[in-house]
C-alpha positions as CSV (number, residue, x, y, z in Angstrom):
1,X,17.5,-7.3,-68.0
2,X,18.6,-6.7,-64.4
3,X,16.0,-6.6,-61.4
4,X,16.8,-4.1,-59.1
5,X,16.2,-5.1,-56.0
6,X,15.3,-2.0,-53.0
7,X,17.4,-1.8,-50.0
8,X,15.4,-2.6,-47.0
9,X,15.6,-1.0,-43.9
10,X,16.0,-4.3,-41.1
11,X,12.8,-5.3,-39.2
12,X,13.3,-4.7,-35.4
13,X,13.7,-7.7,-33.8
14,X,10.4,-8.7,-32.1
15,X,9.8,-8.4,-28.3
16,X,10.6,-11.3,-26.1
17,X,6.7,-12.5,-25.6
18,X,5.8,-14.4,-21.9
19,X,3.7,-16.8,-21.8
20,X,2.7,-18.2,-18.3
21,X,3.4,-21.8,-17.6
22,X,0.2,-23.5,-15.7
23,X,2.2,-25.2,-12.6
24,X,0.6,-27.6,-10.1
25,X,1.2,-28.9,-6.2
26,X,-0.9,-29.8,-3.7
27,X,-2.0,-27.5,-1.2
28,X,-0.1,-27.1,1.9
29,X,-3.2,-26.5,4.5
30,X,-6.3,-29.2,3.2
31,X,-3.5,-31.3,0.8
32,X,-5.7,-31.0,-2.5
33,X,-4.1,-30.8,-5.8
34,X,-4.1,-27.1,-7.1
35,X,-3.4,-25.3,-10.3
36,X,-2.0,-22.1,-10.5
37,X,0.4,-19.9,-12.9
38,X,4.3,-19.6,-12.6
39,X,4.1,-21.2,-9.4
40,X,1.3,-18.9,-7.4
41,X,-1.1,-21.0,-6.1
42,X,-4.6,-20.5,-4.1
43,X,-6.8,-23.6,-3.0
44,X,-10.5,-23.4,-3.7
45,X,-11.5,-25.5,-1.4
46,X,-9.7,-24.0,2.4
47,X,-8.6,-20.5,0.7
48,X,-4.4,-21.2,1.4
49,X,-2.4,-19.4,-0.9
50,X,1.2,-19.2,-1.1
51,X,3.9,-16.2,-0.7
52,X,3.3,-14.5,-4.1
53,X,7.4,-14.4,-3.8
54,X,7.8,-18.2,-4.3
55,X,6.8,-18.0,-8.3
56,X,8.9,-19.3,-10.8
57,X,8.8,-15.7,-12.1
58,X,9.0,-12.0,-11.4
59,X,5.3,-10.3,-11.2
60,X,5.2,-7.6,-13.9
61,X,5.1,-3.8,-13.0
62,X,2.0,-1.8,-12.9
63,X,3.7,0.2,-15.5
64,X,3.9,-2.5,-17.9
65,X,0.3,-3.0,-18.3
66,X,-0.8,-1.2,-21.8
67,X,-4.0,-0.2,-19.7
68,X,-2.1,1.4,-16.8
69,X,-3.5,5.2,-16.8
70,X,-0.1,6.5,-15.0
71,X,0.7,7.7,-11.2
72,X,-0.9,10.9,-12.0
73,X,-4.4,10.2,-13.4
74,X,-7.3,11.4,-11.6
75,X,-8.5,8.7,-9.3
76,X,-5.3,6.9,-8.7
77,X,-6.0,5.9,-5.1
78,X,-2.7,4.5,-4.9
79,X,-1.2,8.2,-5.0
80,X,-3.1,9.8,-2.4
């Protein structure tokens, strides 16, 4: 007896998950060591932080969020 075996449509591949990477450096203004993710930083102790350009990564968009309501929701200060 034969087993017949279904042809399966292919699983999509899965999408590319980030995860950040916890970074550390010392602060440039009071010199403590400071913790941050993908290379943004902001000392506790004298407030510095650094140029959100110098991470390690690009910040995700607004849009990408699963909770972002859209540019047109009632509300949206960012549109008035």
């Amino acid at each position: 007896m034969d087993r017949w075996s279904p042809e399966l449509d292919p699983e999509p591949e899965p999408e590319a998950v980030v995860i950040p990477e916890i970074t550390e450096a010392e602060c440039r203004k009071c010199g403590t060591r400071v913790a941050g993710l993908d290379g943004r930083y902001a000392c506790g102790v004298c407030g510095w932080t650094n140029e959100w350009t110098e991470g390690h990564r690009p910040l995700p968009r607004a849009e990408d969020d699963p909770d972002y309501p859209g540019s047109d929701a009632p509300g949206n200060r960012l549109t008035q």
